[in-house]
N, C-alpha and C positions, 0 to 999 in steps of 0.2 A: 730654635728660638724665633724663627720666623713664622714658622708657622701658629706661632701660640699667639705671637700679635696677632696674626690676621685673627683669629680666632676670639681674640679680646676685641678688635677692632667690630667682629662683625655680630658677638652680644652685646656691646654699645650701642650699636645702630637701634637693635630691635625694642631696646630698652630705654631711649634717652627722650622720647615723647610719648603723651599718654594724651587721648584725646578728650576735650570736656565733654561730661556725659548732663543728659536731665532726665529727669523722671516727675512726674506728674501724678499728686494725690487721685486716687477713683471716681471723688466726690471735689474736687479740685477746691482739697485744703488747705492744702500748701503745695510747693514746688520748691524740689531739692536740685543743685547742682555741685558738681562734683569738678576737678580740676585739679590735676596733682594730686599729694594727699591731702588736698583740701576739703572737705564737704561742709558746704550752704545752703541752708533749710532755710524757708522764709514763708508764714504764717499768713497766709490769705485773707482768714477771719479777723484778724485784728490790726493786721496791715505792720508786722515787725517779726523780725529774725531772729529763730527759734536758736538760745544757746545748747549745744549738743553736752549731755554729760557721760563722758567716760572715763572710768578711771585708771584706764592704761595710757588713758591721753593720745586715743584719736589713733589714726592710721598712719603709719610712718614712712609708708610709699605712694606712687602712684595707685591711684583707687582706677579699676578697670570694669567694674559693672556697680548699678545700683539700679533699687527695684522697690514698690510697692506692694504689700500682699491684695490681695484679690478683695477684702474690704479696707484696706488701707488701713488697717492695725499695725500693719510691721509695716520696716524697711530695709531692706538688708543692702549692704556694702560690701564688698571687697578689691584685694588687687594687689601690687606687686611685694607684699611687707606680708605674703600668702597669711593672712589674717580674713576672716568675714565676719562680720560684725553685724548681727541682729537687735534693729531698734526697737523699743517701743515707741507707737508717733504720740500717744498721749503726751507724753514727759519726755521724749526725747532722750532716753538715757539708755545706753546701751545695754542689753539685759544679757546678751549670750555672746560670748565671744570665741569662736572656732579655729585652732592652728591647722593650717593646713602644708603638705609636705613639699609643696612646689607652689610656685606664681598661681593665681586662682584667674581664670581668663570669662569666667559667665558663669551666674547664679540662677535659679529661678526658685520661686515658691509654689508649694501644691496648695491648689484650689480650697480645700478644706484650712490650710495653713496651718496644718500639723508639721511640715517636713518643707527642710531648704536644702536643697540640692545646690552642688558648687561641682564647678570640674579645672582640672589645673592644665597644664602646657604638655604634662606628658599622656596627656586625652583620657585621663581617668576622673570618675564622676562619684561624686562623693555626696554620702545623705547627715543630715543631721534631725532628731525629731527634736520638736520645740516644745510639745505639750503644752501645760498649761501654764503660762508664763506669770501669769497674775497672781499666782499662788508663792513665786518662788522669792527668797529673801533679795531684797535690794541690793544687796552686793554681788558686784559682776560674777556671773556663772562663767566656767570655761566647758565647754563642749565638746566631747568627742566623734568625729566625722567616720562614716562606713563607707569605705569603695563599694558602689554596685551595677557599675560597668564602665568600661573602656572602648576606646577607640582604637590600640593598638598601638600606643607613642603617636598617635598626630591630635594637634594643638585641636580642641575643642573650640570654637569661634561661638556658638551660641546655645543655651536652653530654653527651651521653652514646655509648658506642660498643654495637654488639649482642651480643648474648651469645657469638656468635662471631664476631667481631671483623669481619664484610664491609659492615658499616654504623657512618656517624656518624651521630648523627640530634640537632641542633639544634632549639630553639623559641623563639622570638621574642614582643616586647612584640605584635606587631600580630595573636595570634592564632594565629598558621602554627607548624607542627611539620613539618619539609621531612627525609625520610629521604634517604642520600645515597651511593650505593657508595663505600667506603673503597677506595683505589686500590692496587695492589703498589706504585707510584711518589709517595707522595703529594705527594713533593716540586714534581712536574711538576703538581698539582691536583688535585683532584676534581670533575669535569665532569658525572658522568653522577648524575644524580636517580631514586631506586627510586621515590618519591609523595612524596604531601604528605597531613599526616592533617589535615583542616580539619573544625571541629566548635564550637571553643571561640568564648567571645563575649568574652572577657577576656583580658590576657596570661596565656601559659601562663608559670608561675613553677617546676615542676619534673618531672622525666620520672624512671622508671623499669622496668627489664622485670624480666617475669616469665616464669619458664621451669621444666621439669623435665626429667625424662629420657624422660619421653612427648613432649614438647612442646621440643624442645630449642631449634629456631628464638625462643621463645618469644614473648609478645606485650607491647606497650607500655603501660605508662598513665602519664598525663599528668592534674596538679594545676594547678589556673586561680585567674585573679584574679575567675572566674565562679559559685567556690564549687562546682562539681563534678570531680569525678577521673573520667575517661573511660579505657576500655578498648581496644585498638586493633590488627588486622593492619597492621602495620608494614608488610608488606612489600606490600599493595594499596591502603593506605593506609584502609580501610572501620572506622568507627564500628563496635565492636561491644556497646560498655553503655557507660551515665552514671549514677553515681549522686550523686545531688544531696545533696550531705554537710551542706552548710550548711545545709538546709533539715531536715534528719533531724537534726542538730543544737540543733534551732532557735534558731541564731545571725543568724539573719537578721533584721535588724528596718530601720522606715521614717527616714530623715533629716527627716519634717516636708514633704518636699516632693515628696510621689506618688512617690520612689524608694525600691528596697530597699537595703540596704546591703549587700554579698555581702564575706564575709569570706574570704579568700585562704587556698589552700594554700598553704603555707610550704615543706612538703618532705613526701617519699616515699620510704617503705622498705621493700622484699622480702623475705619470706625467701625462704632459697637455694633452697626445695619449688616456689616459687611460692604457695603458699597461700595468705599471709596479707599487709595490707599496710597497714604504718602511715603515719596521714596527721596530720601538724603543722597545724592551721587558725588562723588568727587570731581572738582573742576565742575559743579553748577551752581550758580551765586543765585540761591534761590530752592525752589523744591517741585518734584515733579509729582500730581496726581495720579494715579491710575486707577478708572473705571473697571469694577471687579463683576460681572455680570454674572450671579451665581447660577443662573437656572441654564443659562447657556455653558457656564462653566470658562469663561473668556477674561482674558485683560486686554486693555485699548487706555491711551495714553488720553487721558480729559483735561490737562491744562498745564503749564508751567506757569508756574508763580516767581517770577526775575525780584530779586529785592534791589530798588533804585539809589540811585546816591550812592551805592559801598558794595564793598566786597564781601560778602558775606556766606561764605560752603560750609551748612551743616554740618556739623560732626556728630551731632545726636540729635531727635527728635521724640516727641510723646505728647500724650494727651488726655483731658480726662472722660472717660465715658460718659458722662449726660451731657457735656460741655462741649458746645464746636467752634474751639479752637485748638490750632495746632500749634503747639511751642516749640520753639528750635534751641539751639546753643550751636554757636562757635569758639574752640579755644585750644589751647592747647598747655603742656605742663615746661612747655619752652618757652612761654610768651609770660614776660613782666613788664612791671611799670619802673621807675627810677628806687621804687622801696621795696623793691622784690617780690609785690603782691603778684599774686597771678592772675590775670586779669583774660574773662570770655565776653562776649557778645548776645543776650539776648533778644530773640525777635517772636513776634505773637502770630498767628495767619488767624482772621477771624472768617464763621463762613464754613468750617472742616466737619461738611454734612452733603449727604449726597441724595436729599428727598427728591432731587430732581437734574435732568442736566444743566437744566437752565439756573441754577441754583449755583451750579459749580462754575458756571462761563463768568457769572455773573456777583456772582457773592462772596466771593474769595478774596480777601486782601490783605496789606501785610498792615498790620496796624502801627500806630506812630509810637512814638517811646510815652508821651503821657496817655495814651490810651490802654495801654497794655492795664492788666487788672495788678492791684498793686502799686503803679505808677512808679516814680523816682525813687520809693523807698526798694521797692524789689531790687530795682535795676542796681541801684547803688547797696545791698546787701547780697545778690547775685553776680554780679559782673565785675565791683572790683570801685575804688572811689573814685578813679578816673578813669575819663577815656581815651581811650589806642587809636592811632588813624589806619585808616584800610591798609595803607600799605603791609604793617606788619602782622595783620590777618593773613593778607594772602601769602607771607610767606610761613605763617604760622600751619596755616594748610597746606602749602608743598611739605612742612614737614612732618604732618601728621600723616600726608600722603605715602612719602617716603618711607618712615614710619612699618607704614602697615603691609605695606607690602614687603618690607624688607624682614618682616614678622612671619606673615600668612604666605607668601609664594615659595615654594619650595625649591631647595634649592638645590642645583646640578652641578654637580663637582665630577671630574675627568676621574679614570680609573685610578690614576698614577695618585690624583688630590685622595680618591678616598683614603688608596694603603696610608698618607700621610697620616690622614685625621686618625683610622683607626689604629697606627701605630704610638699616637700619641694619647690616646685614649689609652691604652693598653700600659704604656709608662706609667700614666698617673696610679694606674691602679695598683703596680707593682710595688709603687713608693710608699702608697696608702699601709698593702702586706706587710714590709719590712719596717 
């Protein structure tokens, strides 16, 4: 009996916050956030807040990825109600809707935006093709999803596809970043493995490439629950820089008992040059740059951005490709106002270009709330109709911190704990037989 509380106790934990997410149109049409099973779409062109039509009425969990396609046609959603939900951004109406068999923890779409890829908690990766959506009758389509690889039971933390679409490349709680040839057929699987980039000592929590027109293959990096952002040939799989953020931060400090505490990459963001690349860390009220020097193949730390007056730690960031600026959000799916709205934090960085250094020392800054594009309408159809005082951000962020790590770090149970667990494993099933 006791052990099944702990055991209820500590799927609670991993499930009781979900962090706000944003994502950012290509062509910066709109800007979606997401919060609980909330999602907030809000129309840039016209300056008003797109109403969403679906007719299963929305996501019934917390949403745990959301994404734009590569021309900002689609948008796909998912997360813990294991539902993905493919937009149209025209009409906002949900055209395909996918069940999937477990929690969906990251999505991506292939370049061409034929196929959305989703992978769930038990690190299998699932395809669905979209075709041609424009042709299909107005009533919500339901979607059948194809496994076409696995992790091996560990939690899938991110997707991503290559800059030219011939790779998917997954990273997992346990460490691993497994690049993987994107098939012509994917429906039949993906079998065949380009490497594996192994380096990190924490879950890897998010991936990004960078690329130019020198550099077009371009190369990867990957943000850890080990507090460094690594550099990487994708395609050989070979370490090429680490730069120790949380340590140049110094956000690292001791629990009391001979350990560090390494505060997590939260997310990672490119600009379209390759140049420059912002990294979301836990425990930093603000965002840190990093100068990506592709021909040297190097990362070097070019600025923190402190947001003043308030508390404010990223939980998600994005941006749109011609447009330099960077958007953040703070929030989480534990934080309300007195009417049980759930209410995040947005903030704008204008300046997110790196045609020079002097550019970035100097042109960087966090813009004021009526500056931001959109103005009071965004904020107040993004953010929620009132405002939170910092205090209950930052505790909003100890518990997204908590959260994630009580999700992504793997966890060690004594010899005597496991016979427990897998004896009670063993029960359930026996009960299920008879």
């Amino acid at each position: 009996m006791e052990d099944s509380i702990m055991e209820e106790s500590e799927q609670k934990l991993e499930t009781e916050v979900a962090p706000a997410l944003i994502a950012i149109h290509p062509a910066q049409k709109s800007v979606s956030v997401s919060v609980g099973s909330d999602l907030r779409v809000f129309n840039l062109q016209d300056g008003t807040g797109f109403k969403l039509v679906d007719e299963n009425g929305g996501h019934k969990d917390s949403i745990r990825a959301i994404r734009y396609s590569k021309s900002g046609h689609l948008f796909v959603s998912a997360g813990d109600d294991k539902l993905v939900k493919i937009w149209d951004t025209n009409s906002w109406r949900c055209i395909y809707s996918v069940v999937s068999e477990k929690r969906v923890t990251s999505i991506a779409i292939s370049n061409d935006e034929m196929f959305v890829c989703f992978a769930d908690k038990f690190g299998v990766v699932y395809v669905v093709e979209i075709g041609d959506y424009h042709c299909e009758n107005p009533a919500l389509v339901i979607k059948k999803a194809v496994p076409i690889l696995s992790h091996y039971c560990s939690i899938i933390t991110r997707l991503e596809f290559s800059p030219d679409g011939q790779h998917i490349v997954t990273a997992d709680r346990d460490f691993k970043i497994r690049v993987t040839i994107f098939p012509k057929n994917p429906l039949d699987g993906a079998h065949e493995i380009q490497s594996f980039c192994l380096g990190h000592t924490e879950f890897v929590s998010c991936l990004a490439f960078v690329n130019s027109q020198d550099y077009a293959q371009g190369y990867l990096i990957s943000g850890s629950g080990d507090s460094t952002v690594r550099l990487w040939d994708y395609a050989s799989g070979s370490l090429l820089d680490t730069c120790e953020v949380g340590a140049k931060a110094e956000l690292l400090h001791s629990n009391g008992k001979e350990e560090e505490i390494l505060p997590a990459i939260t997310d990672l963001y490119a600009t379209s040059d390759g140049l420059l690349v912002a990294a979301a860390i836990q425990s930093l009220s603000g965002i840190m740059l990093l100068r990506c020097d592709l021909s040297a193949r190097t990362l070097s730390v070019a600025k923190v951005i402190s947001v003043p007056g308030e508390t404010f730690i990223p939980t998600s960031i994005g941006a749109a490709s011609s447009v330099p600026l960077l958007w953040m959000v703070m929030g989480a799916s534990s934080l309300h106002n007195n009417n049980s709205t759930l209410l995040v934090r947005v903030r704008v960085i204008s300046g997110f270009t790196a045609t020079s250094s002097k550019s970035i020392e100097h042109e960087t800054s966090i813009l004021e709330d009526r500056e931001v594009p959109g103005g009071e309408s965004l904020l107040e159809i993004l953010q929620g109709k009132l405002s939170i005082g910092g205090e209950a951000f930052s505790t909003a962020a100890e518990a997204v911190k908590t959260a994630m790590r009580n999700l992504l770090i793997k966890k060690q149970y004594s010899a005597e704990r496991r016979e427990v667990r897998k004896k009670g494993r063993n029960d359930k099933k026996n009960q299920i037989v008879e």
